[in-house]
C-alpha positions as CSV (number, residue, x, y, z in Angstrom):
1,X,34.3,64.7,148.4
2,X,37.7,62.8,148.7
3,X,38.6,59.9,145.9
4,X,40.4,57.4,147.1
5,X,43.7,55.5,145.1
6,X,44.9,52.3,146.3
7,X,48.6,51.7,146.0
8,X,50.5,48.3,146.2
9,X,53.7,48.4,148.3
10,X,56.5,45.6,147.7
11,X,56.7,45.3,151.8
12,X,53.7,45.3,154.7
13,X,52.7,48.5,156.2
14,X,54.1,48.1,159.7
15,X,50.3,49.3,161.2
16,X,48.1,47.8,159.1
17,X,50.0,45.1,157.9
18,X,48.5,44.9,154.5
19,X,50.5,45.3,151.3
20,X,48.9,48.2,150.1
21,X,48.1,51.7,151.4
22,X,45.5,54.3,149.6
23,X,45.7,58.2,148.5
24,X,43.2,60.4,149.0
25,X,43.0,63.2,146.1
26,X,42.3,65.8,147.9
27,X,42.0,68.3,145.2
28,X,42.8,68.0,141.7
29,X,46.5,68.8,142.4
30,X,47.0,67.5,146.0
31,X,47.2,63.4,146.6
32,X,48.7,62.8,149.9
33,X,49.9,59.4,151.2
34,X,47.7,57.9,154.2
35,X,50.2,56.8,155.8
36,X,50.8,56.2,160.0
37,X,47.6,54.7,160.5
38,X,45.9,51.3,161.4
39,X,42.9,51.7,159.3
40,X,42.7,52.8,156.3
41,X,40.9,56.3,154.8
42,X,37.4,55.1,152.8
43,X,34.6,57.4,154.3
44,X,31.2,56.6,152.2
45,X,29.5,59.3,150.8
46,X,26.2,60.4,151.8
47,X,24.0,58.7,148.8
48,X,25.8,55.3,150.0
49,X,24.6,55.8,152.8
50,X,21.0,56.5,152.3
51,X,21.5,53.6,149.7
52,X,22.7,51.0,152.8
53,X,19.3,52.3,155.2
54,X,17.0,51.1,152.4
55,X,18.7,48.0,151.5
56,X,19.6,46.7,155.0
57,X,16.2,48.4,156.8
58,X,14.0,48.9,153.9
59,X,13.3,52.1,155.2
60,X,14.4,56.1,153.6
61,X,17.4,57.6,155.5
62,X,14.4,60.6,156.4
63,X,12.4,58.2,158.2
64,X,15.5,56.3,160.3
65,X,15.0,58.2,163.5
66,X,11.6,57.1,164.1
67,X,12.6,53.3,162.9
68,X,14.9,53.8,165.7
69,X,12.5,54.8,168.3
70,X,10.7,51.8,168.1
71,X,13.7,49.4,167.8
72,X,16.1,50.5,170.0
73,X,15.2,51.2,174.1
74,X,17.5,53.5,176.1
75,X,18.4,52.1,179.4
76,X,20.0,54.6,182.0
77,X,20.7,51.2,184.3
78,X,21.6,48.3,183.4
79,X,21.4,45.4,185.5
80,X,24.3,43.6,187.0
81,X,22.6,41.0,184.5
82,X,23.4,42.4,181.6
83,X,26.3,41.7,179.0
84,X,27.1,43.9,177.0
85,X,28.1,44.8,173.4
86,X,31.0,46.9,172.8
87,X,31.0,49.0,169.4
88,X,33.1,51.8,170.2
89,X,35.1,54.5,167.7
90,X,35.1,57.7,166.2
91,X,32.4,59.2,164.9
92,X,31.3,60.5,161.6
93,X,29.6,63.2,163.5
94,X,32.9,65.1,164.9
95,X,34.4,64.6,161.2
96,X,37.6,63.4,162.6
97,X,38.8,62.2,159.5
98,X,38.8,65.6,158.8
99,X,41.0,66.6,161.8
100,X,43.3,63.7,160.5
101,X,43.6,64.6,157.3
102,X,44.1,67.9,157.8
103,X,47.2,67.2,160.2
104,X,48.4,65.1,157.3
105,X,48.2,68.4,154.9
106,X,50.0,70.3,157.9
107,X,52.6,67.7,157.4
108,X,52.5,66.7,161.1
109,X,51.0,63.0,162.5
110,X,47.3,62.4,162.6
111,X,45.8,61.2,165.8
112,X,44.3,58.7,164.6
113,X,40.8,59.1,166.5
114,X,39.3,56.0,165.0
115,X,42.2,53.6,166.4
116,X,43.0,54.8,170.2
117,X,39.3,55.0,170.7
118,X,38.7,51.2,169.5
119,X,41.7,50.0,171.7
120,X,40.5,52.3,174.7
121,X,37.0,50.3,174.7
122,X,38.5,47.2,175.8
123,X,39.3,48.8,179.1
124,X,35.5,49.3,179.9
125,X,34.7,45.6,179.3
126,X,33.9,43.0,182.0
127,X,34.0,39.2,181.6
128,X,31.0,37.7,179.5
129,X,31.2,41.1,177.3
130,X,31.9,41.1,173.7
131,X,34.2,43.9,172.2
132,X,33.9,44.9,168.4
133,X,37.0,45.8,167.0
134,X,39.8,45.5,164.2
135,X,43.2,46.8,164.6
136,X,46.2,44.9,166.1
137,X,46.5,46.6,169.2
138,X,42.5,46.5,170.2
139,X,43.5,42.5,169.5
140,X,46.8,42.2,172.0
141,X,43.9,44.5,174.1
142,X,41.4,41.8,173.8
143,X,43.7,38.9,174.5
144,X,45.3,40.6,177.9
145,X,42.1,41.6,179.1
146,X,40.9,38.1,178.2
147,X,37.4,39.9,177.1
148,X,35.5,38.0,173.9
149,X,36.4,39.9,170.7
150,X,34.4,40.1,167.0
151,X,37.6,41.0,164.9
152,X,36.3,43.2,162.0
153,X,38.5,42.4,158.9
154,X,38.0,45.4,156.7
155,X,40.0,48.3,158.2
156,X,40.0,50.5,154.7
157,X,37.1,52.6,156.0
158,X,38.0,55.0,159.0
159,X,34.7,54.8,160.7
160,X,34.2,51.3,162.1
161,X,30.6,52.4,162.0
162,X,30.5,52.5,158.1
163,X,32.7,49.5,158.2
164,X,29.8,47.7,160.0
165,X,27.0,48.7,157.4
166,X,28.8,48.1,154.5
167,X,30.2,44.6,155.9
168,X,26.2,43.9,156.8
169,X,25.7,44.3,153.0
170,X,27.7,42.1,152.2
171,X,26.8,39.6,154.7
172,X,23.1,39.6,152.8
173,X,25.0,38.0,149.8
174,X,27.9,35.9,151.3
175,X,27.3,35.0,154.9
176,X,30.6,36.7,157.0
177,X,31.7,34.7,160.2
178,X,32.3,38.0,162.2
179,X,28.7,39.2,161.5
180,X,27.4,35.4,162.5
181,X,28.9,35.8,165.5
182,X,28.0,38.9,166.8
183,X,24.4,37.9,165.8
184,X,25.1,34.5,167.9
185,X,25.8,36.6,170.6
186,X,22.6,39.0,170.5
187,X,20.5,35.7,170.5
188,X,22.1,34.0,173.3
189,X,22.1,37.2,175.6
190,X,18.6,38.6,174.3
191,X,18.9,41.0,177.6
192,X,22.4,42.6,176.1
193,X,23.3,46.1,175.8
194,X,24.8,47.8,173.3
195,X,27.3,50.2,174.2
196,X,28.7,53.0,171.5
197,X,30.5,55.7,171.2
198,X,28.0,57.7,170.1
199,X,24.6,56.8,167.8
200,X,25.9,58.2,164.6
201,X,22.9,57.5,161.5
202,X,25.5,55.2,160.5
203,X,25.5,52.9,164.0
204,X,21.8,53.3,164.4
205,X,21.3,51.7,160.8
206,X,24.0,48.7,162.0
207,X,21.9,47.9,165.3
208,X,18.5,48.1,163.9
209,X,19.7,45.4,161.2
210,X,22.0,43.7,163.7
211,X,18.4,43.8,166.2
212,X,16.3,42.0,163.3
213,X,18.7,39.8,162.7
214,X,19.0,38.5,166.0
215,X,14.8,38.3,165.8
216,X,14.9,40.8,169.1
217,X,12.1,42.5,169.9
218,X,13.9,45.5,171.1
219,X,17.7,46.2,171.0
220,X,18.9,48.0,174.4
221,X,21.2,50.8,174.2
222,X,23.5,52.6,176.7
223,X,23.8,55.6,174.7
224,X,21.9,59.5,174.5
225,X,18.9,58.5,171.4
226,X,19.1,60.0,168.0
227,X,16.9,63.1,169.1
228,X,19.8,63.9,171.9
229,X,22.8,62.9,170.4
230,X,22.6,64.2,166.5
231,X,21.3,67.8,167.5
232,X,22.9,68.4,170.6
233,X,26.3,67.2,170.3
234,X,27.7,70.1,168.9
235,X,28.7,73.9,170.1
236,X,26.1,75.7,168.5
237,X,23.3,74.8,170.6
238,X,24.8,77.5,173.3
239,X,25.7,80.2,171.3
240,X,23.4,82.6,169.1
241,X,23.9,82.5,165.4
242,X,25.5,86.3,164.1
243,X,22.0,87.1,162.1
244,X,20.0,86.3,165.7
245,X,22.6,88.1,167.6
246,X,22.1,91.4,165.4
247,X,18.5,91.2,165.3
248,X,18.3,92.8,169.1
249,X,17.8,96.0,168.4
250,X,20.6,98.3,168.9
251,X,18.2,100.9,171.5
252,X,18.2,97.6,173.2
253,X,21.6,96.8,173.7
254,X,22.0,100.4,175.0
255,X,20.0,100.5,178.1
256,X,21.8,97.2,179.2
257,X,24.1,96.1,180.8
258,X,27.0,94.1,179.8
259,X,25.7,90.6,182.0
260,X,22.0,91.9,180.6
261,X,23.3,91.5,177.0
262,X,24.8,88.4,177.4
263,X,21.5,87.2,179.1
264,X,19.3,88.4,176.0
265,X,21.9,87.2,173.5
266,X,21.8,83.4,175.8
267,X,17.7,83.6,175.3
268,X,18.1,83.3,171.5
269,X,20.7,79.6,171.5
270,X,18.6,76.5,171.3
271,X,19.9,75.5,175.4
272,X,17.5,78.7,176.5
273,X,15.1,78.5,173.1
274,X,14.3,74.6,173.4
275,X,15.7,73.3,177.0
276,X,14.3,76.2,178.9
277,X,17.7,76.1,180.8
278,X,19.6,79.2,181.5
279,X,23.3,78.3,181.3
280,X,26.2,80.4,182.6
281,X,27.8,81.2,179.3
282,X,30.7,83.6,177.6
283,X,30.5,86.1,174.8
284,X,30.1,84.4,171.3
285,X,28.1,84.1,168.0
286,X,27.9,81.0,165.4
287,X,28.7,81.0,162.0
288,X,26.4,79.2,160.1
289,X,28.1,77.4,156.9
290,X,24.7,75.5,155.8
291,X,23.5,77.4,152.0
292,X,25.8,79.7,152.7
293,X,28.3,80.9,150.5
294,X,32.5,82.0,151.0
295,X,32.0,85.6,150.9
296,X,29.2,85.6,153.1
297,X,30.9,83.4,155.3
298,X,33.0,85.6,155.5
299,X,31.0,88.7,156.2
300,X,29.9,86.5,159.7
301,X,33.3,86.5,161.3
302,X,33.5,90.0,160.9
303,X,30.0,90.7,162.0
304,X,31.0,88.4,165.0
305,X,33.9,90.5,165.6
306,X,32.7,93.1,165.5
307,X,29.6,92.7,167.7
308,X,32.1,91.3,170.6
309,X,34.0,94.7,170.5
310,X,31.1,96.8,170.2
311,X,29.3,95.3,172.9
312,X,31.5,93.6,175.3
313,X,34.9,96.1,174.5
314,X,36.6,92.7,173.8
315,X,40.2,92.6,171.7
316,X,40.4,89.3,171.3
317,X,38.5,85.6,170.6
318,X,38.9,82.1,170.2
319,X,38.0,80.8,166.4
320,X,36.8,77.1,166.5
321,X,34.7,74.2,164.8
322,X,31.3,73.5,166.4
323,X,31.6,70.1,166.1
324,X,35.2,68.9,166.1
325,X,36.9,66.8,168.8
326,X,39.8,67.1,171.2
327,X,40.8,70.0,170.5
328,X,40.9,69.9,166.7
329,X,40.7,73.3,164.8
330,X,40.5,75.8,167.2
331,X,42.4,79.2,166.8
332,X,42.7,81.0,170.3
333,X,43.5,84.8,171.0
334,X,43.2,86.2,167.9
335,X,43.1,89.9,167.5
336,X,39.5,90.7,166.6
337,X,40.2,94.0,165.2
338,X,42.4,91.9,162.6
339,X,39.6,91.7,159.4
340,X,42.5,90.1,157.3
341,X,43.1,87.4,159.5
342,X,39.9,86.8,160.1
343,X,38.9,86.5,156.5
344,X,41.8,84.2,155.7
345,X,40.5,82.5,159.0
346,X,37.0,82.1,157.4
347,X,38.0,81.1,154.1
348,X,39.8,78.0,155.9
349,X,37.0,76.9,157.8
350,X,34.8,77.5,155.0
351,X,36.2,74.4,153.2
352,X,35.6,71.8,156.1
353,X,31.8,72.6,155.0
354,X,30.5,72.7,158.9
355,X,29.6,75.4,161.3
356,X,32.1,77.5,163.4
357,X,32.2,79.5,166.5
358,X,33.9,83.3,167.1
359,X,34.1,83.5,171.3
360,X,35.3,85.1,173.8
361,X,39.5,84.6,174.3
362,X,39.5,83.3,178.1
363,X,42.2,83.9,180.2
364,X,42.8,80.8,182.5
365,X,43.7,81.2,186.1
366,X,46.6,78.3,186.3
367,X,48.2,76.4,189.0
368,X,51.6,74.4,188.9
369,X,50.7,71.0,190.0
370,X,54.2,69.3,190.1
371,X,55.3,69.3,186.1
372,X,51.9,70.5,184.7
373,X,50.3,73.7,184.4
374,X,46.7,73.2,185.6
375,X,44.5,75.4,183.9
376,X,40.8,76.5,185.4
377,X,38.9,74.2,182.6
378,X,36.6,71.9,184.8
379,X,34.5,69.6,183.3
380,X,31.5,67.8,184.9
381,X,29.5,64.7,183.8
382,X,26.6,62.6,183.3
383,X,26.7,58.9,183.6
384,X,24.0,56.2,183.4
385,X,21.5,59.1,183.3
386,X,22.6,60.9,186.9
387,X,25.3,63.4,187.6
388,X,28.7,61.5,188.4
389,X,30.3,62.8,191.5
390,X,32.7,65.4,191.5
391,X,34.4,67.5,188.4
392,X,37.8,66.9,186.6
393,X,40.5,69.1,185.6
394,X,41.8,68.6,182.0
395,X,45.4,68.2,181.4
396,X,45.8,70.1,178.4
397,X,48.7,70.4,175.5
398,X,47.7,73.7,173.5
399,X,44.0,73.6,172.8
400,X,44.2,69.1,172.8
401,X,42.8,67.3,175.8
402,X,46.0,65.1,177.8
403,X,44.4,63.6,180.7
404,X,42.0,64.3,183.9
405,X,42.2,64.9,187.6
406,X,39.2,64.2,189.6
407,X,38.6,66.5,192.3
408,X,35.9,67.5,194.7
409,X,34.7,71.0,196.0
410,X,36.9,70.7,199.2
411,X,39.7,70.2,196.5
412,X,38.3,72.2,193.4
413,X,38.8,75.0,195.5
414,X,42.7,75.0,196.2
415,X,42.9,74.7,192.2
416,X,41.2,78.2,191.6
417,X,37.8,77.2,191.5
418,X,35.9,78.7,194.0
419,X,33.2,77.1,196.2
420,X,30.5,79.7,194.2
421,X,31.4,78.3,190.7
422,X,31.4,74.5,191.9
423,X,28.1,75.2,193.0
424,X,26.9,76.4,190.0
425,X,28.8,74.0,187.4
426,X,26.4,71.6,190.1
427,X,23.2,73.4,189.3
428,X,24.0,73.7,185.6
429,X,24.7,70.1,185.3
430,X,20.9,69.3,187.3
431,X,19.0,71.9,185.2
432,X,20.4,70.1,182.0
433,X,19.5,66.6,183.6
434,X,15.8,67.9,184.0
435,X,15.8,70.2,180.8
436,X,16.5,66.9,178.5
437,X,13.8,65.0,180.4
438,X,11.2,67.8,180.5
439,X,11.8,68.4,177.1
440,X,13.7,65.9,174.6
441,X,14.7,63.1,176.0
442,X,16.5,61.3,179.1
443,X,20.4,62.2,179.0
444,X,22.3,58.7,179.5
445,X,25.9,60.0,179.5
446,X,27.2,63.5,178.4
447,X,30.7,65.8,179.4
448,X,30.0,69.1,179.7
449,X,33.3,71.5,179.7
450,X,33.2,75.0,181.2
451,X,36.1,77.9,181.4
452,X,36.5,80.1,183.9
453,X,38.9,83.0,183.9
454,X,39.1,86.4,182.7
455,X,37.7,87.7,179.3
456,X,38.4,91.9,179.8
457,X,37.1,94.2,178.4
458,X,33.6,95.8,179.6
459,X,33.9,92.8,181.9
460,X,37.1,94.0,183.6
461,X,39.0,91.5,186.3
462,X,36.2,89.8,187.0
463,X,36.8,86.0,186.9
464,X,33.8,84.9,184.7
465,X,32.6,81.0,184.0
466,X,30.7,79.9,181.5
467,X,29.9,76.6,179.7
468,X,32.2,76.0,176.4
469,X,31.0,72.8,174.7
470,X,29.1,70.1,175.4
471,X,30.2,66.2,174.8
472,X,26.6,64.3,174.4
473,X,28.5,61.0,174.2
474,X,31.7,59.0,175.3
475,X,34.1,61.0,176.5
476,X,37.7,61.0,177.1
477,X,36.7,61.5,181.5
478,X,35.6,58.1,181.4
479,X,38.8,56.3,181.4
480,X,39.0,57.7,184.7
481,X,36.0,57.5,186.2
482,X,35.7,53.9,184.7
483,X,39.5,53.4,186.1
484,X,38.4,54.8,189.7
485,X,35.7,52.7,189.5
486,X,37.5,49.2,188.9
487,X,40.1,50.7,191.8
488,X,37.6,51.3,194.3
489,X,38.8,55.1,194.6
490,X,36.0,56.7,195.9
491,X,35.1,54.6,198.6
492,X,38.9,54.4,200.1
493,X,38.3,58.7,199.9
494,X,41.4,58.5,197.3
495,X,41.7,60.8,193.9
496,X,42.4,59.7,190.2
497,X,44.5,61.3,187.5
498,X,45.1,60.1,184.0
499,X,47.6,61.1,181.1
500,X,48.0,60.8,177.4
501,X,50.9,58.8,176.7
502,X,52.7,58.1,173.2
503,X,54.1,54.8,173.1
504,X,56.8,53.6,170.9
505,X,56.2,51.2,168.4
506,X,58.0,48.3,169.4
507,X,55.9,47.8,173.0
508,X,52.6,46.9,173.6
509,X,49.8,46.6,176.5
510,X,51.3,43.4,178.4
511,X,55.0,44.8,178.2
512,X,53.8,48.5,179.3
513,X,52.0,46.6,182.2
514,X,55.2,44.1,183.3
515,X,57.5,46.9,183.0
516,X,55.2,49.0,185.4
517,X,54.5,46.1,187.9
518,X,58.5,45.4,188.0
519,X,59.2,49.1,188.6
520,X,55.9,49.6,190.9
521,X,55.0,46.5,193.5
522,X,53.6,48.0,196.0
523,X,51.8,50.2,193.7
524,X,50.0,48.0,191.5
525,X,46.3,48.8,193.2
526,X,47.3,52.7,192.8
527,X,48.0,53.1,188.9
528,X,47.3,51.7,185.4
529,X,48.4,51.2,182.2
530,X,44.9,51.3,180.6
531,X,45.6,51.6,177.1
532,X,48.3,51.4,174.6
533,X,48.3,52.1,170.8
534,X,52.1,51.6,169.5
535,X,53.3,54.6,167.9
536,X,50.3,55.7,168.2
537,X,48.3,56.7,172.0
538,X,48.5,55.6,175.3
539,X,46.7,56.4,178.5
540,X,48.3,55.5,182.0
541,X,46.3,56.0,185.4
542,X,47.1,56.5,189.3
543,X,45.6,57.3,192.8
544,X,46.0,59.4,195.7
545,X,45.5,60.8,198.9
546,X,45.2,64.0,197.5
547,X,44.7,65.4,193.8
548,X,48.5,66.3,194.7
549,X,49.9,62.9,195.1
550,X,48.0,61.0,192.4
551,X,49.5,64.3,189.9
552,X,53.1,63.6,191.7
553,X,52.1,59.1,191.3
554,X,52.0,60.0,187.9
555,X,54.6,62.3,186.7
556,X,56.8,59.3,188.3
557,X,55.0,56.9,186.2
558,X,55.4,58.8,183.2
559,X,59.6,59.4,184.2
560,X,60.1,55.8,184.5
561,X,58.4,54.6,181.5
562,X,60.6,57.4,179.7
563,X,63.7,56.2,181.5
564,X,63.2,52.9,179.8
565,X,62.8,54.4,176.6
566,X,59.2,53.2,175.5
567,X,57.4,56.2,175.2
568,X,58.2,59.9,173.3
């Protein structure tokens, strides 16, 4: 664990506009500045945790996810009735504080998960709402949008979640006017819903409390339950750990064939072993880190290596974190007859303490879409329980996520997916609607992303898809279905795109939005500016006729706003 120094500066931080900034001691000779954030680094540790469930809840941590069961109802539609409660960041459960402080070590800027994903919430509001937030850009958010906002003070904890619980605590002693009012709210829309990011232990401990405060008999939630979410939002559940994979017996593995190996080896991951759901699925082993020591960690990667060469005549893989986010700490096309870079590999990952992935290396197919290179990485979704229409394309910057395009099968075909794999992304995305409900529990909203292209080996040319990880909470797709769904797209048989932007630090939401509606009159019902983080993220949005034109709408967004100098 981290310890944190706070240092007083003789000027404001120009983000957080407080006069101090921390350190995190990293190690016993490594302190590095956080610096080129809006909140500040403070993660609690897991006894403070577990201390804040039986102080706020009176309840052990180990007995939360029942608590929560009885307290909080899932809802898979809520009524037009409904006002909602917005409590949206990063969470705890992707250790994205890890991804930023690991950029910060790399000596290159952090993405600051915890702050674009605040400000983006805003955008998914609707009049009578109330959006939880605290940094100055979800504020000039709040005011454009002219959506209520609770405006949490303490920004020196990265997870607005922990922020919550430990501002609950202190509410118990000194009553806080942010916590009153968010209680105010609850009482005076008894029928609200609380929307999240995801239902980390931390935010299920916040709205439990925040439920009996508010004297509510139930707290409704638009958001996968504990039982979905904390499992199942991770990697691992598709792929077989190394010791499973090696305990088919080798006679076994002999009298198969390649797509009969990868069948038996897809019977032993939890999707097959506790879903009952066959999923089309690529070459790869887990690496478990729990009890588990460097050496032997080790010793997987090269077991995993080695049992992708031996069975499938593979060269290469793709290294990566079972649960990270966007992108973060994944290693593609690395040679797997390689054992030193493997080891050094492992002996990286072993000090993030989580669980990693050794994969199949897929070759993409690609098409050139104007100035992007679309590669074949489709991703379909679940929203309000049902499967959304269509898939998207990601727009992708080295292994990070940059954007989607929504397509359809009549369209997903002239981008090298072919009418056979739409179909079954289709079925896959049913039988894991059914397996959830037959099984766990009802699915409210999930992104599942697949990858189809070529892997080699014993495989040969054949274009292979197969499911790569699944998102069992918000995901970045719904800025666009939510911004095709404010624009009517759909209906008008029109087509979305969306793209990562990164603002300067001198302009903000309203200016991004006059500049665009000076430059674009006659296309102010076609695009958006939907979310703007100075110096930090920003997401723009267009429309259509084809997937072609909303791609060519917005690379001419994107030029003008870099003609007029406010973005990188």
């Amino acid at each position: 664990m981290f310890d944190y120094q706070k240092v007083f500066l003789d000027h404001f931080d120009p983000k957080t506009f407080l006069n101090y900034q921390w350190n995190v001691r990293v190690s016993p000779g490594e302190v590095l500045p956080w610096q080129g954030f809006y909140t500040g680094p403070l993660v609690l540790r897991a006894y403070e945790i577990e201390d804040l469930c039986e102080l706020l809840l009176g309840v052990a941590l180990s007995d939360l996810a029942q608590v929560v069961t009885q307290e909080l109802v899932s809802v898979t539609q809520p009524s037009d009735a409904n006002t909602f409660l917005f409590l949206h960041s990063t969470t705890p459960d992707l250790n994205t504080f890890l991804d930023d402080l690991n950029k910060l070590q790399q000596e290159v800027p952090g993405l600051d998960y915890t702050t674009y994903k605040e400000v983006q919430s805003v955008y998914f509001t609707q009049p009578g709402d109330l959006c939880v937030g605290r940094v100055t850009a979800w504020e000039t958010a709040i005011e454009t949008e002219k959506v209520k906002g609770a405006c949490i003070t303490n920004i020196d904890y990265y997870y607005l979640s922990q922020a919550l619980i430990v501002l609950a605590k202190q509410h118990l002693e000194t009553p806080i006017p942010v916590i009153e009012q968010i209680i105010d709210f609850l009482t005076a829309h008894p029928n609200t819903v609380a929307r999240v990011y995801a239902l980390e232990q931390e935010m299920q401990i916040f709205l439990v409390w925040l439920k009996r405060m508010a004297e509510l008999d139930q707290l409704k939630i638009d958001s996968n339950l504990p039982e979905v979410s904390q499992h199942w939002n991770n990697k691992k559940v598709l792929y077989p750990s190394v010791k499973q994979a090696l305990s088919i017996p080798t006679e076994k593995i002999k009298q198969q064939t390649v797509k009969e190996t990868l069948a038996s080896e897809g019977q032993l991951a939890d999707v097959y072993q506790k879903l009952k759901v066959e999923i089309p699925r690529l070459p790869g082993y887990i690496i478990n880190r729990e009890n588990c020591d460097e050496a032997h960690f080790a010793k997987q990667i090269q077991q995993a290596a080695q049992l992708l060469q031996s069975r499938y005549g593979l060269t290469t893989g793709c290294f990566k974190a079972c649960n990270s986010g966007d992108g973060a700490r994944i290693t593609p096309n690395i040679p797997l007859a390689n054992a030193a870079l493997l080891t050094q590999l492992a002996n990286e990952a072993y000090t993030y303490g989580d669980d990693y992935l050794l994969e199949a290396h897929v070759t993409y197919l690609e098409t050139v879409v104007n100035d992007f290179t679309l590669k074949t990485t489709p991703s379909a979704h679940i929203r309000q329980g049902e499967q959304a229409p269509g898939i998207t394309l990601q727009f992708m910057e080295g292994t990070s996520w940059k954007g989607n395009l929504y397509l359809d099968a009549q369209q997903a075909a002239k981008l090298n997916i072919s009418a056979e794999h739409y179909a079954c992304i289709t079925h896959t995305m049913q039988a894991l609607v059914s397996g959830f409900r037959q099984h766990i529990a009802g699915l409210n909203i999930a992104g599942i992303d697949f990858a189809i292209g070529r892997l080699g080996g014993h495989f040969g040319d054949e274009i292979m898809l197969g499911v790569q990880d699944p998102n069992l909470s918000f995901n970045g797709a719904e800025c666009l279905r939510t911004f095709m769904d404010k624009k009517n797209v759909l209906a008008q048989g029109l087509y979305g795109a969306t793209l990562v932007i990164h603002p300067h630090i001198d302009f903000t939401l309203p200016e991004f939005r006059q500049i665009v509606a000076e430059c674009f009159p006659e296309a102010t019902s076609k695009m958006e500016v939907i979310s703007i983080v100075p110096d930090c993220w920003g997401m723009i949005a267009t429309t259509g006729k084809t997937p072609q034109e909303a791609v060519d709408q917005l690379v001419a967004l994107r030029n003008v706003l870099a003609t007029k100098d406010i973005i990188h």
